[in-house]
C-alpha positions as CSV (number, residue, x, y, z in Angstrom):
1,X,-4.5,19.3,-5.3
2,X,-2.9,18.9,-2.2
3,X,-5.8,17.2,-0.5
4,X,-4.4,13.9,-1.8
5,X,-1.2,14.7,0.7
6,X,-3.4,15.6,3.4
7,X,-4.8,12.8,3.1
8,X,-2.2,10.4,2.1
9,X,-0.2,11.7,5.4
10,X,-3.2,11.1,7.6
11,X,-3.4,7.6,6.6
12,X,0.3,6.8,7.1
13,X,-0.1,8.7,10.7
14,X,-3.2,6.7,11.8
15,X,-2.1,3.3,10.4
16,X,1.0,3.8,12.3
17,X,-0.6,5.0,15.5
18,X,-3.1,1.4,15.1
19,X,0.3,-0.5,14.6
20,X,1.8,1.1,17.8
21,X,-1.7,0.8,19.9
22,X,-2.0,-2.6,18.9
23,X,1.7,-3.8,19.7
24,X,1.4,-2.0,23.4
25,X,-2.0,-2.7,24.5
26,X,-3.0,-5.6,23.1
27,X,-2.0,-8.9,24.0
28,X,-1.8,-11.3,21.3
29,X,-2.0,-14.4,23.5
30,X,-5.2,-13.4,25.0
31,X,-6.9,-11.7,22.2
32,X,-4.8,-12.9,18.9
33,X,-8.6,-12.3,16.6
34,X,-8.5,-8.3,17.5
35,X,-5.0,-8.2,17.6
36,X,-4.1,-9.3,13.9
37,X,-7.1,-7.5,12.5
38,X,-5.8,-4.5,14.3
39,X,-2.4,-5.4,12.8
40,X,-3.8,-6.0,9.1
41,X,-5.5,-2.6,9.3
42,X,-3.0,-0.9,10.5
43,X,-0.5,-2.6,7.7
44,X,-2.6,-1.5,5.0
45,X,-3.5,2.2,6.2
46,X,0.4,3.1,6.6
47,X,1.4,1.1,3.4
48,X,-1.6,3.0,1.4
49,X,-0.4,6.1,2.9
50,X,3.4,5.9,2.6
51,X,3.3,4.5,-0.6
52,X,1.9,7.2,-2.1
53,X,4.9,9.4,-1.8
54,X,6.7,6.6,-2.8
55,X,5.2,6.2,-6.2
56,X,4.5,9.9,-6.7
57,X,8.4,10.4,-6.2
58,X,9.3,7.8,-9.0
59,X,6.4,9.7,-11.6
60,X,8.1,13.0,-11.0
61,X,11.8,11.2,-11.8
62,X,10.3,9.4,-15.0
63,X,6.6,10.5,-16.2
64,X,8.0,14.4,-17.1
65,X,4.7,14.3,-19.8
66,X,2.0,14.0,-17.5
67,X,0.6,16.8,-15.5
68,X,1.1,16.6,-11.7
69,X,-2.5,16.3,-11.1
70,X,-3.1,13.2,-13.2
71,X,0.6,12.4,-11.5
72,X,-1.5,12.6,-8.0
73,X,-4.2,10.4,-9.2
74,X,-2.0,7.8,-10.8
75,X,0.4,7.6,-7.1
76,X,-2.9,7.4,-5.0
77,X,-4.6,4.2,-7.1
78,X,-1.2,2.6,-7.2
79,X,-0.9,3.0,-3.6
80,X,-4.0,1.5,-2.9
81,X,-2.8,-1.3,-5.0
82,X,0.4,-1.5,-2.9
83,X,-1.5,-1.6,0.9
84,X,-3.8,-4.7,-1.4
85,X,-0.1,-6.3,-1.6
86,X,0.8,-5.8,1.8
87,X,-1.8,-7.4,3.3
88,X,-2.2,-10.3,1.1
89,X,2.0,-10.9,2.0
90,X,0.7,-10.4,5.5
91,X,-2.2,-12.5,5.9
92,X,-0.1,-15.6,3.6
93,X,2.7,-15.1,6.3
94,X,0.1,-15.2,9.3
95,X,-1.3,-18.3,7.7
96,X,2.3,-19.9,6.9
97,X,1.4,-20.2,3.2
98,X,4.2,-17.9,2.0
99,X,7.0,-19.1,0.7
100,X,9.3,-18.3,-1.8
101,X,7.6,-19.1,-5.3
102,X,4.0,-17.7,-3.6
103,X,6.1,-14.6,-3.2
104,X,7.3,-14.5,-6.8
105,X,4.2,-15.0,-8.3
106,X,2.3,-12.7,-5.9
107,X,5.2,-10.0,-6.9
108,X,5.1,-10.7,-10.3
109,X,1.1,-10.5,-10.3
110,X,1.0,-7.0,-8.5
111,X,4.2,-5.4,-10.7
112,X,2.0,-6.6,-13.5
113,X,-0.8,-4.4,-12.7
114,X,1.0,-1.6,-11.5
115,X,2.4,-1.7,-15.7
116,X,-1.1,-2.3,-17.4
117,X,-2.5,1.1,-15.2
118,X,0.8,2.5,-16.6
119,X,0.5,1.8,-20.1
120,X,-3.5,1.7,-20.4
121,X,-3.3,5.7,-19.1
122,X,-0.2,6.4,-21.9
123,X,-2.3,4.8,-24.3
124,X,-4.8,7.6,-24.0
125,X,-2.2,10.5,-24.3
């Protein structure tokens, strides 16, 4: 049961570590390929590894029915969801695609399907 922290709090460690490795070491200018790959994997291990406590924190406040292992479950595929999200917002930004309505609609899109995994698993309950 609590291999899902262990690992959730590996993941924000090491994504953070790539973030801070790539910021210091890595010069952009010379080497901007490895050093926005570095910085999209980094982005998506810590936001897929922080998130999780974020979204298992808001199932304990409102999901009092479900047991805390399906509670586990639910938190880690939603946070996978979430470090999807950052990385698309950080590859549009990158890009200069994003702008206001992209962000709504990319928002909208991913709050969407963070509801329908919601409802499909109270549906089965």
């Amino acid at each position: 049961m609590y291999l899902y922290h262990l690992a959730s709090a590996i993941k924000f460690a090491l994504g953070i570590a790539i973030i801070i490795i790539t910021y210091t070491s890595i010069n952009v200018y010379e080497d901007p390929i490895i050093g926005i790959a570095l910085a999209f994997l980094g982005i998506f291990i810590a936001a897929r590894g922080g998130s999780f406590y974020l979204f298992l924190g808001i199932q304990k406040l409102y999901q009092h029915k479900k047991t805390l292992l399906l509670m586990y479950k639910d938190s880690y595929k939603l946070s996978l969801l979430f470090g999807i999200y950052m990385v698309i917002n950080f590859l549009l930004i990158v890009l200069g695609w994003r702008n206001k309505f992209i962000g709504i609609l990319l928002l909208g899109g991913f709050v969407r399907i963070h509801i329908s995994l919601f409802w499909k698993d109270q549906s089965h309950e």
